[in-house]
C-alpha positions in Angstrom: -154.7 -145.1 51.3 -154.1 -142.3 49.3 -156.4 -144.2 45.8 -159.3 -145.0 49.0 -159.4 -141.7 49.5 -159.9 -140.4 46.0 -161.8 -143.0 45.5 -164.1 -141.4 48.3 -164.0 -138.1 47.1 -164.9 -139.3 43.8 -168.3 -140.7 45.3 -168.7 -137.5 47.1 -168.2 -135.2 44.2 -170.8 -137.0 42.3 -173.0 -137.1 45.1 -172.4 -132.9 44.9 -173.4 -133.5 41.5 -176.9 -135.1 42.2 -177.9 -132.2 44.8 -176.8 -129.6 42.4 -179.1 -130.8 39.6 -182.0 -131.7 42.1 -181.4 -127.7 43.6 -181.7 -126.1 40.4 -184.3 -128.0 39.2 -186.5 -127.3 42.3 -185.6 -123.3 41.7 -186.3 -124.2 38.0 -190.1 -125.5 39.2 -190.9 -122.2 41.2 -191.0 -120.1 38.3 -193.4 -119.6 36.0 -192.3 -121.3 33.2 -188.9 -124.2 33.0 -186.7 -121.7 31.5 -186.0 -118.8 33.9 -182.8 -120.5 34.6 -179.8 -119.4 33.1 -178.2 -122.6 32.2 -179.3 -126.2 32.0 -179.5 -128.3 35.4 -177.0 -130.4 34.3 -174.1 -127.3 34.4 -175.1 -126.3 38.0 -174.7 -130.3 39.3 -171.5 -130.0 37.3 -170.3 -126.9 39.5 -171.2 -127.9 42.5 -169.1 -130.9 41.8 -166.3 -128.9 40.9 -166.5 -126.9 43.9 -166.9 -129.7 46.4 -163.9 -132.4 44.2 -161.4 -130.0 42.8 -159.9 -127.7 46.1 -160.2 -130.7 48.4 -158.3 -132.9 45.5 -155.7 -130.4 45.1 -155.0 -130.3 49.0 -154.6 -133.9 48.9 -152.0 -133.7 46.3 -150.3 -131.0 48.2 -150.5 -132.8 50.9 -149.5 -136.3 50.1 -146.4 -134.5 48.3 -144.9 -132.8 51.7 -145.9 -135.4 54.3 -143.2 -137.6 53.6 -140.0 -135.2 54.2 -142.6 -133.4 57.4 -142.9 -136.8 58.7 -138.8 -137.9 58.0 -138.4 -134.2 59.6 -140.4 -134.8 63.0 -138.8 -138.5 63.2 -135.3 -137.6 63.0 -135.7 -134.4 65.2 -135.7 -137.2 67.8 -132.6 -139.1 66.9 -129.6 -138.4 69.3 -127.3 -136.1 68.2 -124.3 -138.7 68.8 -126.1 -140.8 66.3 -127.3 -138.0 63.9 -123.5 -137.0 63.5 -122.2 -140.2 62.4 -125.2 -140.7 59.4 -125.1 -139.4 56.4 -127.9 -138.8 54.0 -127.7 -142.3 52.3 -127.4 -143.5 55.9 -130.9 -141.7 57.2 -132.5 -143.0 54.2 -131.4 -146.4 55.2 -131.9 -145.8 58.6 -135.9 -144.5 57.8 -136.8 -147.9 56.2 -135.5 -149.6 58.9 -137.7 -147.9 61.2 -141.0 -148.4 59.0 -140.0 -151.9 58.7 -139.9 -152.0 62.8 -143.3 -149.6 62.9 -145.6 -151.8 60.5 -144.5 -155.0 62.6 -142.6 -156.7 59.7 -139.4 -155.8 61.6 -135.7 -156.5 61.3 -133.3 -159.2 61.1 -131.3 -158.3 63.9 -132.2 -156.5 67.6 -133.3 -153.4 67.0 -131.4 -150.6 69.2 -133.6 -148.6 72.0 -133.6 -145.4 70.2 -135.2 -147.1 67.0 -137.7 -148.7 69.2 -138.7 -145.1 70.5 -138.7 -143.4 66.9 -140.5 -146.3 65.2 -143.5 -145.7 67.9 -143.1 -142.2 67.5 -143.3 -142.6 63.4 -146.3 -145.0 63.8 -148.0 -142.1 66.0 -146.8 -139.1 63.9 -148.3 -141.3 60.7 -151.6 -142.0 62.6 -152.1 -138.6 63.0 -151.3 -137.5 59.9 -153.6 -139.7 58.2 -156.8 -138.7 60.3 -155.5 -135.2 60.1 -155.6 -135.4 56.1 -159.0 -137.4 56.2 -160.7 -134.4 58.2 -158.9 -131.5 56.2 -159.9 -133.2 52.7 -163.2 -134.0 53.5 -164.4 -131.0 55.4 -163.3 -128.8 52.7 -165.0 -131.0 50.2 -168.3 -130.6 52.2 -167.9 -127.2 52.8 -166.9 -126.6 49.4 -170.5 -128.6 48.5 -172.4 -126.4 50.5 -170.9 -123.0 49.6 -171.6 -123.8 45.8 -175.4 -125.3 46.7 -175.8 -122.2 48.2 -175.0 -119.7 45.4 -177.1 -121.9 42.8 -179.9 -119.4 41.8 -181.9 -118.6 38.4 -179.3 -116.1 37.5 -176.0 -117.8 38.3 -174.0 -118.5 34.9 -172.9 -121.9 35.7 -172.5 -122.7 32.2 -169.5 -120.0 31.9 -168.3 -121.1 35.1 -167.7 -124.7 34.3 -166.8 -124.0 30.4 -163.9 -122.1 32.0 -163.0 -124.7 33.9 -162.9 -126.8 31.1 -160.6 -124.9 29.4 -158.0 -124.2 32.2 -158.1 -127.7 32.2 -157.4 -128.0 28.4 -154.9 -125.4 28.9 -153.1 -127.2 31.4 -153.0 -130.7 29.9 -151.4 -129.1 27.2 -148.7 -127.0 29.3 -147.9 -130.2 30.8 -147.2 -131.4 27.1 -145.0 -128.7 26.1 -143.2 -128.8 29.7 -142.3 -132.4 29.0 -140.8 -131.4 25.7 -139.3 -128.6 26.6 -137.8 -130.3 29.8 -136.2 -133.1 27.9 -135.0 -130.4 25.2 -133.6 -128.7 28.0 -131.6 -131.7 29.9 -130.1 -133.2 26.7 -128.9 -129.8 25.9 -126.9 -129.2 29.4 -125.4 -132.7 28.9 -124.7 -132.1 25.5 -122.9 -128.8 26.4 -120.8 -130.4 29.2 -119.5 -133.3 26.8 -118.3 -130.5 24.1 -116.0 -129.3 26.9 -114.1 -132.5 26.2 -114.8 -132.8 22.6 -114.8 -129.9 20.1 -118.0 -129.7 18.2 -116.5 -129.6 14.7 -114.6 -133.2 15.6 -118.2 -134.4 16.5 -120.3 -133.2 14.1 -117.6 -133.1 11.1 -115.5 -136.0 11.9 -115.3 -139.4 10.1 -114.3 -141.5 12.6 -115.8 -143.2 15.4 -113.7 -144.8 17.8 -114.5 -143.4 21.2 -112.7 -144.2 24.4 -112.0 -142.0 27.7 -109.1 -142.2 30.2 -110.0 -142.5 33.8 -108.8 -138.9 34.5 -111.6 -137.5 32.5 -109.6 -136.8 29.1 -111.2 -137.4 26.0 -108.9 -140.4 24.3 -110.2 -141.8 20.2 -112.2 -140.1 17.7 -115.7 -138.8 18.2 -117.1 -138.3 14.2 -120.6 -138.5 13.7 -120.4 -139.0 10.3 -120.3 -142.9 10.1 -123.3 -142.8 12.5 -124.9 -140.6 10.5 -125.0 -142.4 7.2 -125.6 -145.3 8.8 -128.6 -143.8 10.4 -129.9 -142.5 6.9 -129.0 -145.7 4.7 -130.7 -148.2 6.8 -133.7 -145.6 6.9 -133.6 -145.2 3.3 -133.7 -149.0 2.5 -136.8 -148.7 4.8 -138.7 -146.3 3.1 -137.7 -148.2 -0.2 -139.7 -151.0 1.0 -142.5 -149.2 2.9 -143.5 -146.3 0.6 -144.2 -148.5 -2.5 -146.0 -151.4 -0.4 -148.0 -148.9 1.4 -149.0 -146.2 -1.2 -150.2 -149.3 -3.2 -152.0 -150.9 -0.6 -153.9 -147.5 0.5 -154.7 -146.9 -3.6 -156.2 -150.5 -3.8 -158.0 -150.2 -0.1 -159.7 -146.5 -1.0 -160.2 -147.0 -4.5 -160.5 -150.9 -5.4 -161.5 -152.9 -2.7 -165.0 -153.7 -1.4 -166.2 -152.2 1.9 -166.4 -155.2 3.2 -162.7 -156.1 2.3 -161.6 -152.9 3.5 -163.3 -153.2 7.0 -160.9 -156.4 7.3 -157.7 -155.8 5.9 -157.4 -152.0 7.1 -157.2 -153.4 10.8 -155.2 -156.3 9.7 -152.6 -154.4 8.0 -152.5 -152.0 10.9 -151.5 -154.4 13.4 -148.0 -154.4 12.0 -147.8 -150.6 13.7 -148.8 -152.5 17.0 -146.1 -155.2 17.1 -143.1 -154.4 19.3 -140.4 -153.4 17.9 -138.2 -155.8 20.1 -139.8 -159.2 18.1 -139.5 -157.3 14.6 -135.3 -157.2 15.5 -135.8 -160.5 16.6 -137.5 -161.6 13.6 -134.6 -159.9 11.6 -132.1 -161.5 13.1 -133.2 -164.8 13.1 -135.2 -165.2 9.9 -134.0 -162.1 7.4 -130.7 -162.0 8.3 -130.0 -165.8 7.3 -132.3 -165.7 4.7 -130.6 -162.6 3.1 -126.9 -164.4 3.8 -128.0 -167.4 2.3 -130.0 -165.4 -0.8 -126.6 -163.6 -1.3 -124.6 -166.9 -1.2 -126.6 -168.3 -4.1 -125.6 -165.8 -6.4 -122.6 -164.9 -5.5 -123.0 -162.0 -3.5 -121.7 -161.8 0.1 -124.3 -160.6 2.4 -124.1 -159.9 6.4 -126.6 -161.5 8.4 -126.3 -157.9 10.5 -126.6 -155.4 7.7 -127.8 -152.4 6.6 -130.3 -154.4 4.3 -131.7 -156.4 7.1 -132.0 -153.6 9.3 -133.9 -151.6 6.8 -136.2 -154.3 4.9 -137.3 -155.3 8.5 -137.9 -151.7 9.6 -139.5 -151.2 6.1 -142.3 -153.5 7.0 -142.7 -152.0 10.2 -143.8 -148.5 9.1 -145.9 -150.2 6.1 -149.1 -149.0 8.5 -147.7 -145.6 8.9 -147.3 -145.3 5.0 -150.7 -147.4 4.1 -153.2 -146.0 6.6 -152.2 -141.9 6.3 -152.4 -142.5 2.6 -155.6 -144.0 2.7 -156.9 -141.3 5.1 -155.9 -138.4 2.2 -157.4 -139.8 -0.5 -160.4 -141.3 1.1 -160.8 -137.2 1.6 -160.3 -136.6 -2.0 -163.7 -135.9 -3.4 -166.1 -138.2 -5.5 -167.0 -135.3 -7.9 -163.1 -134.9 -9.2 -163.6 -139.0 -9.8 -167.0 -138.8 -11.5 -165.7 -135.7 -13.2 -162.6 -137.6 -14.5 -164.7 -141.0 -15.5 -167.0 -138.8 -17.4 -164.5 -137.1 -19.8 -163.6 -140.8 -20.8 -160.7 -141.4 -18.5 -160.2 -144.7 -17.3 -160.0 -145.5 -13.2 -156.0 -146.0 -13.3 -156.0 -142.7 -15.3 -158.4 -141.2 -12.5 -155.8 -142.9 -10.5 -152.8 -141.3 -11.4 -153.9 -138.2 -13.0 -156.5 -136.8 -10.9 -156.8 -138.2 -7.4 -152.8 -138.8 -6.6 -152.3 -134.9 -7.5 -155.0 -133.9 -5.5 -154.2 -135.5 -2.1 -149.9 -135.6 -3.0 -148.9 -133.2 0.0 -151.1 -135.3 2.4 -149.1 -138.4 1.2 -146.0 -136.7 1.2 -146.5 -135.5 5.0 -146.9 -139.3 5.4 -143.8 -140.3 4.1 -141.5 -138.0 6.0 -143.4 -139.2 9.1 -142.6 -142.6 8.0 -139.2 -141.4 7.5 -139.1 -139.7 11.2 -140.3 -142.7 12.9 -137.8 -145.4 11.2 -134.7 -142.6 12.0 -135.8 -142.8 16.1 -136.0 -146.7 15.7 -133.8 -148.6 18.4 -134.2 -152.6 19.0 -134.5 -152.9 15.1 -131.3 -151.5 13.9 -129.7 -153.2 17.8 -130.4 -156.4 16.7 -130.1 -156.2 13.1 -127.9 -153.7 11.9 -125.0 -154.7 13.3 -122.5 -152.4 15.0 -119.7 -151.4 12.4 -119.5 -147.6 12.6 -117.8 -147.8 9.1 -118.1 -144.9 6.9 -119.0 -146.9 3.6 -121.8 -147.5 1.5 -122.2 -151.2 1.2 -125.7 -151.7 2.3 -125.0 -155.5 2.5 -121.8 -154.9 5.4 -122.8 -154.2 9.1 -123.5 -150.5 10.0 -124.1 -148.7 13.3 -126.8 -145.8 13.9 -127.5 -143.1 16.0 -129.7 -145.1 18.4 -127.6 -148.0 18.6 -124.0 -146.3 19.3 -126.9 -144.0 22.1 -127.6 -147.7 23.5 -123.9 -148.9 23.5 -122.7 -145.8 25.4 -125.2 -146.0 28.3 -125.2 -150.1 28.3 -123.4 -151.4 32.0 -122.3 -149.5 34.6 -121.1 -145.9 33.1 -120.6 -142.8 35.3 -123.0 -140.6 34.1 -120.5 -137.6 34.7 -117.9 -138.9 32.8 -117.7 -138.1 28.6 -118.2 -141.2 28.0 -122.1 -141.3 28.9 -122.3 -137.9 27.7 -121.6 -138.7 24.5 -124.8 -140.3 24.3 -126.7 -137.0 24.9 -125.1 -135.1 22.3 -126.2 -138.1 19.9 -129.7 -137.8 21.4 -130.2 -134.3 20.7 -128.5 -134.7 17.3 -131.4 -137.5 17.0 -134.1 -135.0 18.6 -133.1 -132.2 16.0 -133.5 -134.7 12.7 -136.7 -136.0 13.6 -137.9 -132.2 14.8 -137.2 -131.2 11.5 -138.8 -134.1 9.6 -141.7 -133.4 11.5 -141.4 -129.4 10.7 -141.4 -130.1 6.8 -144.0 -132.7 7.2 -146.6 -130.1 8.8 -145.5 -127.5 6.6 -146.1 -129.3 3.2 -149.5 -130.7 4.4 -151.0 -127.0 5.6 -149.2 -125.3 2.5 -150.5 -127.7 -0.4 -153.4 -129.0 1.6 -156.2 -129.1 -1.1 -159.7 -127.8 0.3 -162.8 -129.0 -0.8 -166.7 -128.6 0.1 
């Protein structure tokens, strides 16, 4: 009911729209000349739609918000008290859907009881009301809020300023909502994170080189809680994926932006980027089914005993993953890179690899750099990859052919199955999280850093 109605409102406000435009055109006509009005026709429609969608919209937000507990309020104020004391809150709960179920007419398995049969008609009547009750509030405030903007449309109103400041408390707020989120999931991790270090000290987890967790039932930390082996587990398989991704992708964005033919380039670009859109769930499949094996059996051949769930696999799999990442934001810089430093390179008798390597990788390096650690940012938050692929050996070692675990998949392991999330046990799993948040943070720091510092710019 709720989409009907905004989906009425919607109609309405561009129906606002139309009779602003058509009113300030016909004060626009009076005058002696078209331009006595202050601001175009189309930024007075554009108020008057704001006016007559944006207040009524926001009281149906409000509204639809607080009905539900109003309504579960007004039902329940007529449940016995004989019955009230015996329910609890998981019990109302139940207790509401049973009488919506009895309301709409789907009802119940078994009889229903007198009393439900009263509150069900009364939450059927209470809803009824409320629904016409909204419908009148939302749309007479729209209309009034149409004709109270109408009204103040004359040659001198600024509707221009007016509706650019609405556009930018609206830019202003789609980004507080962006920093909110951040900051709200910052902030969550942070009070788990705190309540497992009551358990654990934070030198044992951050400076410890075994992981071996386990918990006893009274709430005791039991095993060893290092985040070492994660660690460098974390960073070798992401290593062995930059390996393979950096040097793939710089060289395909040289030969894309400086070698191919447009018409090359407008296929392969998109062709190469579909890699980035592939989920990352068939890439682990793909790795454990086809790389892993392939890898084992490789190894065999020459005598080298490889893991099908390695570090290796893990990492060549994720390498090719983040190819895109690498390819595309290097082709972006030096696309950028100006034609006269080429021409100006060619014409002092350099050749086009020289121009290459001499002239035009210099000049956009701290763009490509920024896209490496982004790379490198991405392929540390990977998950299904290094779940299916790596293995789950938190070993401290440095074998990259032996089975390692990661940050992400010992995160996964702790909240698989049925976990108490107030026991250390789960909380572990935030401290690894915001360990994880603070890696990739930093990545992304450095990234932005280098790019504005040594950012080349050119007319």
């Amino acid at each position: 009911m709720n989409l009907m109605l905004i989906g009425i409102l919607l109609a309405l406000t561009a129906v606002a729209y139309q009779v602003g435009l058509v009113r300030s055109r016909s004060i626009a006509a009076k005058g002696e000349k078209q331009g006595i009005l202050h601001s175009r026709p189309g930024y007075y429609g554009t108020l008057v739609a704001l006016w007559c969608g944006l207040p009524a919209l926001l009281v149906l937000i409000v509204w639809s918000l607080v009905e539900p507990g109003i309504i579960r309020h007004i039902v329940l104020n007529g449940l016995p008290s004989n019955i009230a004391a015996t329910l609890n809150g998981a019990q109302l709960d139940v207790l509401i859907d049973r009488l919506k179920n009895i309301a709409s007419g789907y009802g119940v398995k078994d009889t229903p009881a007198p009393y439900e049969l009263m509150l069900a008609q009364q939450l059927k009547q209470v809803t009824l009301i409320n629904l016409f009750a909204k419908i009148a509030v939302v749309f007479s405030l729209a209309i009034v809020g149409l004709a109270y903007a109408r009204r103040k449309i004359s040659a001198q109103l600024r509707a221009r300023n007016s509706v650019e400041k609405a556009i930018k408390v609206a830019l202003a707020l789609c980004s507080a909502i962006a920093i909110l989120t951040t900051l709200g999931i910052v902030l969550s991790m942070l009070g788990e994170a705190l309540r497992f270090f009551k358990f654990v000290s934070p030198a044992d987890f951050f400076f410890g080189t075994t992981w071996n967790p386990g918990f006893s039932s009274t709430g005791g930390s039991q095993g060893e809680y290092g985040l070492l082996p994660l660690l460098w587990g974390t960073l070798m398989v992401s290593c062995i994926a930059l390996l393979v991704a950096v040097p793939i992708g710089l060289m395909a964005a040289i030969y894309m932006a400086e070698y191919a033919t447009p018409r090359f380039r407008a296929v392969a670009k998109p062709i190469l980027e579909i890699l980035a859109g592939i989920p990352t769930i068939v890439y682990g499949v793909f790795a454990m089914m086809v790389i892993g094996p392939f890898f084992s059996m490789l190894g065999a051949l020459v005598g080298v005993h490889i893991n099908a769930t390695s570090a290796l696999t893990a990492g060549f799999v994720m390498g090719i993953m983040i190819i895109p990442f690498v390819s595309s934001l290097s082709d972006d810089i030096i696309i950028q890179v100006p034609r006269s430093l080429r021409d100006g390179s060619l014409g002092l008798g350099a050749t086009k690899s020289e121009t290459i390597r001499q002239v035009v990788l210099p000049a956009a390096l701290p763009g490509i750099m920024g896209a490496f650690l982004l790379a490198a940012s991405r392929a540390i938050g990977e998950t299904m990859i290094v779940v299916l692929a790596a293995g789950n050996s938190p070993q401290l070692h440095a074998n990259p052919f032996e089975a390692v675990s990661t940050v992400t998949v010992t995160i996964v392991n702790q909240l698989t199955g049925d976990t108490d999330f107030a026991s250390p046990q789960s909380l572990v799993a935030f401290a690894l999280g915001l360990t994880l948040f603070v890696i990739t943070l930093g990545l992304n720091v450095i990234a932005l850093y280098i790019v504005r510092k040594y950012r080349e710019q050119y007319e």
